[in-house]
C-alpha positions in Angstrom: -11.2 -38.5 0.0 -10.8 -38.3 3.5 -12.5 -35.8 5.8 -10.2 -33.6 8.2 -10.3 -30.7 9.9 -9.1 -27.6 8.3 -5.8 -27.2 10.7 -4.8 -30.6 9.9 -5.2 -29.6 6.3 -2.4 -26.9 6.6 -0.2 -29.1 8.2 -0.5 -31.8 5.4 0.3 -29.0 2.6 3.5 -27.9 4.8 4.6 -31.8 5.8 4.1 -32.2 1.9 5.8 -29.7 0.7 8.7 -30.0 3.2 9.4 -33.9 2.1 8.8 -32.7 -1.8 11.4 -29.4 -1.1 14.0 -29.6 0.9 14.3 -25.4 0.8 10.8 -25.3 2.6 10.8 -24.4 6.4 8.8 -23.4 8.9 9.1 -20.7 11.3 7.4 -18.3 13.5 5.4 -17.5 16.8 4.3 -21.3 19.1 5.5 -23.3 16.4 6.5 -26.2 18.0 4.5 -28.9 19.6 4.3 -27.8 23.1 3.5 -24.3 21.9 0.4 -22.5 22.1 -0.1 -22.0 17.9 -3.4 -22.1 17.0 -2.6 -24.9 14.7 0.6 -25.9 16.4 2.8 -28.4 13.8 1.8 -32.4 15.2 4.3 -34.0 17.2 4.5 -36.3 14.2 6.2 -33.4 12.0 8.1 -32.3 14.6 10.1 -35.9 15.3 10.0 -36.1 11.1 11.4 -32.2 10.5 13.1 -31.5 13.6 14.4 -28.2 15.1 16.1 -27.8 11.6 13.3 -27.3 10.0 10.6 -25.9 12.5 12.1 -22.9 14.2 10.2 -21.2 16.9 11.4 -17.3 17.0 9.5 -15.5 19.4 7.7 -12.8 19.5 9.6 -11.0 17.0 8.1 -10.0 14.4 10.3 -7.6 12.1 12.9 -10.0 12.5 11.2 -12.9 11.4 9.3 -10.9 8.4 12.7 -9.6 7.1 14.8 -12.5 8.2 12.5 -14.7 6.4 12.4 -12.7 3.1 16.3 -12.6 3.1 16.5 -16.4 3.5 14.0 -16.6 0.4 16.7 -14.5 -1.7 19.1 -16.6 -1.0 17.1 -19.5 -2.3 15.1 -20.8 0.4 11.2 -21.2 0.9 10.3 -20.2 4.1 6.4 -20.4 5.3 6.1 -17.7 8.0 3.5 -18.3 10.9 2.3 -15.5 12.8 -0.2 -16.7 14.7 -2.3 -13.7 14.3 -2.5 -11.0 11.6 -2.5 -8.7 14.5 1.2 -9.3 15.5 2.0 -8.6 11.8 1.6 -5.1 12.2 5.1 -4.9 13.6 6.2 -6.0 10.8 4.3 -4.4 8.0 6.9 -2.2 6.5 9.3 -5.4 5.8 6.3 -7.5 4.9 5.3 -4.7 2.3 8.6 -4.4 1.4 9.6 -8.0 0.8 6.7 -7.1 -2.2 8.5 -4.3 -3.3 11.9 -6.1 -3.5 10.4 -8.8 -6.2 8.2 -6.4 -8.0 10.9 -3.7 -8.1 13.9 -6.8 -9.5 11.3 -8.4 -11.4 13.8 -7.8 -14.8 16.6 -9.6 -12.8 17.1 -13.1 -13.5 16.7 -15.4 -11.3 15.3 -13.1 -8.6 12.6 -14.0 -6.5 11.1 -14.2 -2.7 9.5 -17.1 -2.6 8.6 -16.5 1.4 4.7 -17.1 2.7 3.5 -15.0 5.7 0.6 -16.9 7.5 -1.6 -15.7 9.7 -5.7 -16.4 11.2 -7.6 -13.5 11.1 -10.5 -12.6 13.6 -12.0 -14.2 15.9 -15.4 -13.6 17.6 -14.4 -15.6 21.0 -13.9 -11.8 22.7 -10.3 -11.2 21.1 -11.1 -7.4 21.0 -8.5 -4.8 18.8 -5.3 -6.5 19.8 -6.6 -10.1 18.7 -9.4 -10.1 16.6 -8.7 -7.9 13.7 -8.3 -8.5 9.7 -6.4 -6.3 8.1 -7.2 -7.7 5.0 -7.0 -4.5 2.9 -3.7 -3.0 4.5 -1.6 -6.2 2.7 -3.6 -6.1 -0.8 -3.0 -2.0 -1.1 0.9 -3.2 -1.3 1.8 -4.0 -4.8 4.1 -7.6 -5.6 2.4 -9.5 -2.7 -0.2 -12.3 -3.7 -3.2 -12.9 -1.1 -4.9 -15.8 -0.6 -8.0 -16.5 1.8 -8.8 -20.5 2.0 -12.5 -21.0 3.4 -12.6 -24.7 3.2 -10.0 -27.5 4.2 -9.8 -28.7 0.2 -8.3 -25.1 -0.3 -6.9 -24.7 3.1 -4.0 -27.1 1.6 -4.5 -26.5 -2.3 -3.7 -23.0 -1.7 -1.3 -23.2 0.7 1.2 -25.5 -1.3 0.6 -23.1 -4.4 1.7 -20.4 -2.0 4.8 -22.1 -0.8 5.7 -22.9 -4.7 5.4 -19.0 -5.6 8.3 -17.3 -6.6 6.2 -14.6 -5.1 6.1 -13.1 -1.5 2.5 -14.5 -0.6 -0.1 -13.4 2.2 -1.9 -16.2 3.6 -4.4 -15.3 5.9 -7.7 -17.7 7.4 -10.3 -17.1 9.6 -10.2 -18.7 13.1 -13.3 -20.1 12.7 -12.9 -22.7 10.4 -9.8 -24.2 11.8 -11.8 -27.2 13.4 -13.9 -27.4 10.6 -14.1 -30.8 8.7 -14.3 -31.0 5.0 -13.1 -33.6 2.1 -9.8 -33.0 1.0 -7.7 -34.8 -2.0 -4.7 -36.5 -0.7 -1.2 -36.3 -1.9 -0.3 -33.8 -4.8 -3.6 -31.2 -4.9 -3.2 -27.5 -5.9 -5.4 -24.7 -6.3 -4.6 -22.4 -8.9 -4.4 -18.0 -7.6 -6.9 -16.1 -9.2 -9.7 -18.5 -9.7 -12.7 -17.7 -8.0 -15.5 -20.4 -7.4 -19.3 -20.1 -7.2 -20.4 -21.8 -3.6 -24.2 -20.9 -4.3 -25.8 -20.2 -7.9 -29.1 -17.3 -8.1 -30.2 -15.0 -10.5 -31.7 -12.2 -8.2 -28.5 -10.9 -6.9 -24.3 -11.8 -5.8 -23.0 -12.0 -2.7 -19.1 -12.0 -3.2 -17.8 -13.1 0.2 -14.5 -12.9 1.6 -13.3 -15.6 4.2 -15.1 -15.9 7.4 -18.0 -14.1 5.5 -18.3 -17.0 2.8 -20.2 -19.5 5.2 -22.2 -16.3 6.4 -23.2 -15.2 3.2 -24.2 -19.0 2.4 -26.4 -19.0 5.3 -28.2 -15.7 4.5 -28.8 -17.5 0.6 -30.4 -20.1 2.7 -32.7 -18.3 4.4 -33.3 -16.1 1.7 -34.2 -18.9 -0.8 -37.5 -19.4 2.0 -38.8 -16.1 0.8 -38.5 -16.3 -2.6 -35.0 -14.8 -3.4 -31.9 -16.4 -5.4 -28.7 -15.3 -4.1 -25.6 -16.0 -5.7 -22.6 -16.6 -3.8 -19.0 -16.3 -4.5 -15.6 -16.6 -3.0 -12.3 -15.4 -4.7 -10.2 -17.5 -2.6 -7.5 -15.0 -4.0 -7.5 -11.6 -3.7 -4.2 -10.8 -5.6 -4.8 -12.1 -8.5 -8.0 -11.5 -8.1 -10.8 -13.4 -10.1 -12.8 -10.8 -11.7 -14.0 -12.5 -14.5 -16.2 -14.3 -12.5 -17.3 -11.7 -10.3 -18.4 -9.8 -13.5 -20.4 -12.8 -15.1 -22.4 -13.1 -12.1 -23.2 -9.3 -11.7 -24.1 -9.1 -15.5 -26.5 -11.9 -14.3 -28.0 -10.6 -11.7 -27.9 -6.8 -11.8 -27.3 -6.5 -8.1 -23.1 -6.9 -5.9 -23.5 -7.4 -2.3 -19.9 -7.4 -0.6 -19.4 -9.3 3.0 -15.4 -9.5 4.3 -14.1 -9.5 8.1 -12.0 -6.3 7.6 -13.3 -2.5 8.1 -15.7 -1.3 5.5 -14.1 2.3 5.4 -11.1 1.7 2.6 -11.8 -1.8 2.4 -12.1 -5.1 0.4 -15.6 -4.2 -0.5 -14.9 -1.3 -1.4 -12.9 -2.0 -4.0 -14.4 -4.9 -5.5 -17.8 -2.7 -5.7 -15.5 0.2 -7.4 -14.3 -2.3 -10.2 -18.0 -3.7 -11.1 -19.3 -0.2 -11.0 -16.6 1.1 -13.3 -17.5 -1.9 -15.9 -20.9 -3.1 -15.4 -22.5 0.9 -13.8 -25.7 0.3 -16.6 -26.1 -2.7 -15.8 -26.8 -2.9 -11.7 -30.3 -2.5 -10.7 -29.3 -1.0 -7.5 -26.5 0.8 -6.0 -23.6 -2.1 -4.5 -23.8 -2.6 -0.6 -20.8 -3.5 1.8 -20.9 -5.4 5.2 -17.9 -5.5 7.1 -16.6 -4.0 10.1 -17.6 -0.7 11.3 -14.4 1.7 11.7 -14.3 1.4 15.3 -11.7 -0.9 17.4 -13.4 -4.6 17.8 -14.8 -4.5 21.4 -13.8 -7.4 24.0 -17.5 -8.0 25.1 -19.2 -10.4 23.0 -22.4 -8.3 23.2 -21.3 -5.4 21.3 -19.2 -7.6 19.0 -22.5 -8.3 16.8 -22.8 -4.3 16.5 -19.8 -3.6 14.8 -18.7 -7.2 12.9 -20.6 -8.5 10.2 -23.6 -10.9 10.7 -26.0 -13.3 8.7 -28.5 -10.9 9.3 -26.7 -7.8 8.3 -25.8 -9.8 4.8 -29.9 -10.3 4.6 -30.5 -6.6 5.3 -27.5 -5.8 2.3 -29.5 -8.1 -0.1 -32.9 -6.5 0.5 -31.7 -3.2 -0.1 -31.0 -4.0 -3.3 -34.2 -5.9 -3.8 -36.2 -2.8 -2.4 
């Protein structure tokens, strides 16, 4: 298997899925090549694709939220692109609603909205409350819209061409900081099935289910941890809706003690209800009451030196897991 960087890997799952569907477009903010995307489609798929398929809109969002989950009822699969889960904000009631719409007609036949809204999450380059936010938990509180949260190139594409196959309206949302990662990933045909979690890191003492940019940080905490004597367990959903609880429960049954680490605010948040669902089944069976790292509910600040006080760290994952321990 080859090794690429995770950007390229999303542009392989869309050039894939665009020669194996002719339905499948792409659309959004700096999406063409001499745009300013983050992961801005290759010059390659724009002279394959052309202006028929990749359409640069603008900065407007509501339109290309709603536009986009119109063209999907009418039988097209449109991949949606953002740029940044901020901007999404202006479009959250057609984004939630697009979830509504397939949930609501789910008896109808033949009605779906098969339309993917991507976006990068975070950032800690300085990006403050206008760049630099999650919002993971505002899209998975709206019923009828699947999440998915690749951390690893492999899944960057697995899950992505899943995505673009699902009749559902799907949230696909990555953290900036992998997107010049490098990792092995299959070529041609590869998917990643929703709602299967994997274990990055096997322990006994205690789990750390970690949620996008806080998988790798929750890895390196295990690392350090493993120095003095403690197993952590680490796991990432990759989905959120569906999410994977089955394995989340397996590994708290194991080791008696849930630490939670995701990018988004801790206050009503990913953690939060992850920790609520393993309390509800497993209470007698935790050692120690669950801890959450995330964001503090305050706006992100633009200088890097406070960033570290409000966004979650390696070290504030350590502090979580001896909490438990104590």
């Amino acid at each position: 298997m080859p090794e690429i960087p995770f950007y390229r890997a999303i542009q392989d799952a869309l050039a894939e899925e665009m020669r194996r569907d002719k339905r499948v477009y792409y659309t959004g903010e700096a999406v063409q090549p001499d745009s300013s995307s983050i992961y801005r489609a290759t010059e390659d798929m724009w002279k394959e694709f052309g202006r028929n398929r990749i359409r640069e809109t603008g900065i407007q969002e509501a339109m290309l939220a709603a536009g986009s989950a119109g063209a999907a009822m009418a039988g097209m699969h449109p991949v949606v692109d953002f740029m940044a889960v901020d901007f999404m904000s202006a479009a959250m009631d057609e984004v939630l609603v697009a979830g509504l719409w397939r949930s609501g007609q789910g008896g109808a036949e033949g009605f779906s909205i098969p339309v993917t809204y991507m976006a990068a999450i975070n950032t800690y380059g300085g990006g403050g409350y206008s760049h630099a936010r999650s919002q993971i938990g505002y899209f998975w509180h709206g019923p009828g819209l699947k999440m998915a949260l690749p951390t690893t190139p492999a899944d960057a594409k697995g899950l992505l061409k899943t995505a673009i196959r699902d009749d559902n309206p799907v949230v696909f949302l990555f953290h900036r900081r992998f997107l010049t990662e490098r990792g092995q990933v299959p070529e041609g045909e590869y998917l990643v099935p929703f709602g299967k979690a994997t274990v990055r890191r096997e322990g006994k003492d205690a789990t750390i289910v970690g949620v996008s940019g806080c998988v790798p940080m929750a890895l390196d905490a295990a690392a350090d941890l493993e120095k003095e004597g403690v197993s952590v367990e680490v796991i990432d959903p990759r989905t959120l809706e569906p999410l994977d609880t089955e394995t989340i429960f397996n590994s708290v049954a194991k080791t008696g003690r849930l630490i939670t680490a995701d990018d988004d605010y801790i206050r009503c948040g990913v953690g939060a209800e992850i920790a609520f669902q393993v309390q509800e089944r497993l209470f007698k069976q935790l050692k120690a009451p669950v801890q959450r790292v995330g964001n503090l509910n305050t706006p992100i600040p633009v200088a890097k030196s406070l960033m570290a006080a409000v966004m979650p760290t390696k070290d504030k994952i350590i502090a979580a897991v001896k909490r438990t321990l104590a």
